[in-house]
N, C-alpha and C positions, 0 to 999 in steps of 0.2 A: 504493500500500500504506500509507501514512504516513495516510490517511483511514479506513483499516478500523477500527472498532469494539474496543478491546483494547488496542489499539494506542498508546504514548504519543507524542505531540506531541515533534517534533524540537525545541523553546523549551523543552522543560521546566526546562534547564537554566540558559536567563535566568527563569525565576519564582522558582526556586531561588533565585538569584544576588540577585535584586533583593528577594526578601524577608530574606537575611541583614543589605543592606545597608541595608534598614528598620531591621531589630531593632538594630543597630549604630548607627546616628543617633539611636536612642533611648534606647537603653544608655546611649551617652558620655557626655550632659550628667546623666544619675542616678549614673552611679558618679563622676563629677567631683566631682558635689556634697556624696556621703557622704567621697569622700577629704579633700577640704576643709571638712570638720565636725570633722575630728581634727587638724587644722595651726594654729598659730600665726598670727598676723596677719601676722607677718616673713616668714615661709617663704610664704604667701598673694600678700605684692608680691613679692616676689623670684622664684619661679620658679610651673609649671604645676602643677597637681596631677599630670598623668604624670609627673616629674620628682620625687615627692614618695618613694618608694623609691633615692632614688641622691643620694647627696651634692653638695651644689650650690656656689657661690659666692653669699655673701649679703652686703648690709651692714649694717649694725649700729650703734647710735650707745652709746655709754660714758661714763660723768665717773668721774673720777678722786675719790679721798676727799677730802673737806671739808678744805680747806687749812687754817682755822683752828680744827680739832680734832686736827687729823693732820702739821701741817708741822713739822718741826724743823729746828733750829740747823745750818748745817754752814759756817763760816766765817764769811763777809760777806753769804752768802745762805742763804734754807729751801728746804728739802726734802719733799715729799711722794712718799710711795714706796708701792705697792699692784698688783693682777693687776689685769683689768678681766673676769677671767675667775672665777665662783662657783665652778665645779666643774672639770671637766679641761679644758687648753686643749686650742683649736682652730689647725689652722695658716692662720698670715695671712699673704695676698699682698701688703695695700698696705694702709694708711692713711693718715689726716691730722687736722689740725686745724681746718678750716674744710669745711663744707657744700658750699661752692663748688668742693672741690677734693680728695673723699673719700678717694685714693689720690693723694698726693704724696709720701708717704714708704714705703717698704720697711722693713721689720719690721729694728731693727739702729740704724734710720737714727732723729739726734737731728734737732727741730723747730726752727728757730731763732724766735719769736715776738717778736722787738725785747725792749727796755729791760732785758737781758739775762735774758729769762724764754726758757727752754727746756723741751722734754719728750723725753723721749726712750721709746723702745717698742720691747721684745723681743718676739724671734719667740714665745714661749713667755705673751704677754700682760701681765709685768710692765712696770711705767714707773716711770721718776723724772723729776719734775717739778721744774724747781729754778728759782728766780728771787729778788730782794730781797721784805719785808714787802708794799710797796704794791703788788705784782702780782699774790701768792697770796693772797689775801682773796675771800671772797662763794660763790660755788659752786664745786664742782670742776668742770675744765676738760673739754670734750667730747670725746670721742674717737671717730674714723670708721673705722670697722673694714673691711674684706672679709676674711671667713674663710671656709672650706671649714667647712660644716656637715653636721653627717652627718644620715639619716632620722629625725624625732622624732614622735610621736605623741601628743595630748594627750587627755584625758576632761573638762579646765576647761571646754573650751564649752559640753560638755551640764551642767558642772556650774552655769554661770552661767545658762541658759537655764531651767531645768529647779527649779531648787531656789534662786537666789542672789535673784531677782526678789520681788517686793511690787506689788502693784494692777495697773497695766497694763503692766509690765515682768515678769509672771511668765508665763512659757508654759506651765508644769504646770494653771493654773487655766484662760488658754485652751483646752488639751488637754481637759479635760473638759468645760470648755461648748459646742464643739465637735461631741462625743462628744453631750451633752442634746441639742442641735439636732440632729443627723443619723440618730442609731438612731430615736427616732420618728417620724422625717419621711420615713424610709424603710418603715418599717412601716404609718403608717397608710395613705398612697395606695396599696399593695399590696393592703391587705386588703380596702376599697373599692372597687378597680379589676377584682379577682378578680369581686368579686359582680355589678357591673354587666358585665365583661366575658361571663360564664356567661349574665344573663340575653340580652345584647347574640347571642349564641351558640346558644342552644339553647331559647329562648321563646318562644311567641308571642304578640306583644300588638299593638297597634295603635299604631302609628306610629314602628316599630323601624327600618326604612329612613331613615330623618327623623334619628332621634336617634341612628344610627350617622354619617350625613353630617354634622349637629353638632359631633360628637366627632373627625371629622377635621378638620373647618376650623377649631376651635379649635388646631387645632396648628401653624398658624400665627399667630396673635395674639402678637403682642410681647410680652415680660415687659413690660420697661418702661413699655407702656401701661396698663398696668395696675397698676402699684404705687402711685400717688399715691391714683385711687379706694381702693384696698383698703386702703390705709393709712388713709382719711377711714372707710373700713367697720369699722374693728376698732379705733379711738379710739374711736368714736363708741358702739359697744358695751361698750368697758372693756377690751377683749383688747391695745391697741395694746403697743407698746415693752416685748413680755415674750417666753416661749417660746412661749405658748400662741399666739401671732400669727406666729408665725416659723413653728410645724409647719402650722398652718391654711394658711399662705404656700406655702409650698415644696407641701404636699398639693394644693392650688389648681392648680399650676403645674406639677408631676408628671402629676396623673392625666388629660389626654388622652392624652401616650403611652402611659403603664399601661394602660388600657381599648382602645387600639387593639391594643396591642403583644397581650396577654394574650387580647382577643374573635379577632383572626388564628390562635392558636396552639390557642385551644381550638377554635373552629370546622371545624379540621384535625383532630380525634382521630375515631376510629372511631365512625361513627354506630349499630352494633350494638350496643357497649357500652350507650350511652345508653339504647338502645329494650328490650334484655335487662333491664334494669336495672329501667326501668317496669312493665314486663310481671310483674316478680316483687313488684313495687307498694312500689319503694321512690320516696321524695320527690324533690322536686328537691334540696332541702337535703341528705338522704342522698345523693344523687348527684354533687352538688359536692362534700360534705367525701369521701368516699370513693373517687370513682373520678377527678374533672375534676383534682382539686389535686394526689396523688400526680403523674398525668399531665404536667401541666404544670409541673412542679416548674424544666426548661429553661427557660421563658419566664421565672417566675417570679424565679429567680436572675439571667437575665441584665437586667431590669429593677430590681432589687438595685443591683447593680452601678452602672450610669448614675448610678439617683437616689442612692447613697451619694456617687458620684465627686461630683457637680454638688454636690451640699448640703456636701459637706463641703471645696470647695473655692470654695465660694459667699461673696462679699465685698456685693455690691449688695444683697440682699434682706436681708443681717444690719445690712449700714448703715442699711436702712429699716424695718426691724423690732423691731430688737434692742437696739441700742446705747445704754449709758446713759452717764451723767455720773461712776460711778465704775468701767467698769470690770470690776464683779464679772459681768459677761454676755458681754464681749470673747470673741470666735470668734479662731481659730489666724491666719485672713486679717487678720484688721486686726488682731491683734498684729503681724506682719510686718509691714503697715504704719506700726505707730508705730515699728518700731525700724528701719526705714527712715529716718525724723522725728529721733530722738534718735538712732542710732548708725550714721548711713550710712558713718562711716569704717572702722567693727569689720565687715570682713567674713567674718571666722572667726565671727564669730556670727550674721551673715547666713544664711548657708551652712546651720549648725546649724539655725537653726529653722526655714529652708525643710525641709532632708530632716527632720527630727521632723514636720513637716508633711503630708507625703508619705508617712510609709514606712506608717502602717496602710491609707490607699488602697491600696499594692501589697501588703501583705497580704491584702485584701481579693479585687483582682483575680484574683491567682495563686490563691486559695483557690476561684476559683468562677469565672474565665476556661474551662475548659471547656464548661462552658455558655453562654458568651455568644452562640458563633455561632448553634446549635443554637436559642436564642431569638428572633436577629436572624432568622432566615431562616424564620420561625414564617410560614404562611402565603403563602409566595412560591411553593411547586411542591408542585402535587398528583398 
């Protein structure tokens, strides 16, 4: 009975299972990454992003005020006295005074550092520091904290990301060049691939079998073999190291899929339609923009999609096409990688400009994932 027709498959329950456990694998390192676009650098080493809603144990390093603006008089020895805390303290388990030895003292508990220089540190983050002239001099002294920090949340990253930057350190102007690279470079192999796809589809001419097998085995040819020619093609024209070489790039590179993807999906639509349609003596032209393209609107978007995701997560062909000596043309990927260059320790803004990276692709997705299958599957059952 389990084989009759109607009937659902006793695994349903593991496809179930194992596509939640998809969507979950994929989930965690995006919503990781947008948690950790709002955390501080501190809170980033110190604990996980799950851990970033609950109060943690962190450390923290501190100096004390400029001895020689702030010490005073208190017998035989000066005095420097201050919080280490701006706003409301925190409560502290342990600190110290040396690197080596972060928690050696309990919050109460006075430091003894020889030549009779002490510090001493309340639970509540006040210290007095007291020693002779020749000890308190030069900077104020460090302080190694572990406190209980409660949840904090910040907007600096995207404010430094986004607006704080100049030439190749500003992500709002990669954001847009970006943005110039990819909406045209998604539009034009669409609108090209449509036409040939139609006539690949519903033409006849002489040696359409030939130039449909062309158009699949181009779909395997390597990128890579072919950037260095194409680069020597569009120097040598005047196109090279601009946009206009970069969409001709990615169009190049795009439309085998596009023409295969889109001649499968239409060659699938009702051959009625098409022949009703001549019969009333409308064009081909008339026939593509009115009846093929509504129809195919599925394929269409799901090849959207791809060639948005690819180009605008695309670093090789903007290295090779794009990139100038100031700067003003920088794509979102190789800002990332220069602040990989200059700021591999700042990973709170690592973090940041990977998901500003990301999130209009998953708007993108979600906005027209619907269609994607319904385009993948263009052509596979008739």
């Amino acid at each position: 009975m389990d084989r009759i027709a109607g009937h659902k498959s006793g695994l349903t329950w593991a496809v179930h299972l194992s596509v939640v456990i998809l969507v979950v694998m994929w989930l965690f390192p995006t919503v990781g990454l947008f948690v950790s676009s709002f955390r501080t650098a501190d809170q980033i080493s110190s604990s996980g992003w799950w851990a970033s809603l609950f109060t943690a144990e962190q450390n923290e390093v501190f100096r004390t005020l400029d001895p020689d603006d702030h010490k005073v008089a208190d017998g035989d020895v000066f005095v420097v006295k201050g919080s280490i805390f701006d706003g409301a303290p925190r409560p502290i388990s342990a600190w110290g005074v040396s690197s080596k030895d972060v928690s050696a003292y309990t919050p109460g508990d006075a430091a003894d550092m020889g030549g009779g220089e002490s510090l001493l540190l309340q639970p509540d983050g006040s210290y007095e520091w007291r020693g002779p002239a020749n000890k308190l001099k030069g900077r104020g002294q460090r302080i190694f904290v572990t406190a209980e920090v409660p949840p904090d949340f910040t907007m600096g990253n995207y404010e430094t990301i986004l607006f704080s930057g100049s030439g190749q350190d500003n992500m709002a102007r990669a954001f847009f060049n970006t943005l110039t690279v990819t909406v045209p470079a998604t539009i034009i192999p669409i609108v090209i691939a449509a036409f040939a796809a139609y006539a690949l589809a519903w033409m006849e001419f002489p040696g359409r079998p030939l130039l449909i097998a062309f158009v699949v085995a181009l779909l395997v040819v390597p990128l890579q073999l072919a950037l260095i020619p194409l680069l020597r093609l569009h120097l040598g024209i005047g196109i090279g190291k601009g946009y206009l070489g970069v969409w001709l790039a990615h169009t190049a590179f795009g439309m085998p899929l596009a023409v295969y993807l889109l001649r499968n999906y239409m060659v699938g639509l009702p051959r009625d339609i098409i022949e009703n349609a001549k019969v009333d003596g409308a064009t081909d032209f008339q026939i593509f923009t009115k009846i093929i393209l509504p129809l195919s609107f599925p394929a269409l978007a799901s090849f959207a999609i791809f060639q948005f995701l690819w180009t605008w997560n695309d670093l090789l062909v903007a290295k090779v096409f794009l990139i100038d000596a100031t700067g003003s043309t920088t794509v979102m990927t190789n800002q990332i990688v220069e602040l990989l260059g200059t700021r591999g320790g700042n990973w709170e803004i690592l973090a940041t400009a990977a998901f500003v990276s990301i999130a209009l692709p998953l708007v993108v997705f979600f906005a027209l994932q619907r269609y994607l299958v319904r385009g993948l599957l263009a052509g596979s059952v008739k």
